[in-house]
C-alpha positions in Angstrom: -82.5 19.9 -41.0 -85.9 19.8 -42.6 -85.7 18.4 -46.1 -88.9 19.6 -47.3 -88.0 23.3 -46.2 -84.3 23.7 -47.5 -82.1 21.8 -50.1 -78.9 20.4 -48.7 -80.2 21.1 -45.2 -77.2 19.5 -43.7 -74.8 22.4 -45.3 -74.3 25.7 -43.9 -75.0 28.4 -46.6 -74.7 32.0 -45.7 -75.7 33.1 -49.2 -79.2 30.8 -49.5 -82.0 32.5 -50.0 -84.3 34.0 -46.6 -87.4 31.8 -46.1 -89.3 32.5 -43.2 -88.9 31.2 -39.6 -90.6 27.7 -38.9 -88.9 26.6 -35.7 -92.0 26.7 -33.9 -94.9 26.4 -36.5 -97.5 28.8 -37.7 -100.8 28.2 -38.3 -103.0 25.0 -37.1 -99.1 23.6 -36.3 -98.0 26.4 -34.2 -96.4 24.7 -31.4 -97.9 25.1 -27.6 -94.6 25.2 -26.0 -93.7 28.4 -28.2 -94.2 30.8 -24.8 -92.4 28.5 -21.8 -89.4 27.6 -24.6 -88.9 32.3 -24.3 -89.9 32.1 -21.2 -87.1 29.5 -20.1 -84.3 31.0 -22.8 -85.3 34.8 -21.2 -84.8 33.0 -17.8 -81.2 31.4 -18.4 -80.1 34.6 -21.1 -81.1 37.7 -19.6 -79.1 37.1 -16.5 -76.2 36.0 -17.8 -76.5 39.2 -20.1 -76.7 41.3 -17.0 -74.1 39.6 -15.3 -71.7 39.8 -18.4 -72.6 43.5 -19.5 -73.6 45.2 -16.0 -74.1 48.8 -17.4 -76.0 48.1 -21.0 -77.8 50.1 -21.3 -80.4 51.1 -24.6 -78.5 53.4 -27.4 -82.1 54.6 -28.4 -84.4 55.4 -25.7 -87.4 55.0 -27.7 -86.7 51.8 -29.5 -90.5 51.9 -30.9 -93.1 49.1 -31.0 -95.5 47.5 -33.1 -98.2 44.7 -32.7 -101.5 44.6 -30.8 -101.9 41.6 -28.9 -97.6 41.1 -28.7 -95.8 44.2 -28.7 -92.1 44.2 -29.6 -89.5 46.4 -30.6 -89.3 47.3 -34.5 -85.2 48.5 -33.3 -83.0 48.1 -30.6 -79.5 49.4 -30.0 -77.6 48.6 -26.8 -74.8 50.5 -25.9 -72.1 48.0 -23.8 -70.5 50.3 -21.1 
């Protein structure tokens, strides 16, 4: 609901234009709690995942990666047993 990011930030619009994420900053503004806010979303998600989808298991075995410092996944396909 930032104002100064979107126009009519109170509407849903599934047709506005992509602007980049901002939820936790970038810059001098990027926000401290970035890490323990994944850290505690990995922590409640992944197991419910688990316990939802026992046998997922990755589509592509090889799902690549890029970055240096924070590697992630440029794909990933799960297949849902």
């Amino acid at each position: 609901h930032d104002e100064d990011y979107w126009d009519d930030p109170e509407l849903y619009d599934a047709f506005r234009p992509r602007k980049p994420h901002h939820a936790f900053g970038g810059g001098p503004h990027f926000c401290q709690g970035t890490h323990v806010a994944r850290a505690m979303v990995n922590g409640a998600l992944m197991p419910a995942l688990l316990d939802r989808f026992p046998k997922m298991e990755l589509a592509d075995p090889d799902p690549g990666f890029f970055g240096f410092a924070f590697r992630g996944p440029t794909r990933l396909h799960v297949k849902l047993n």
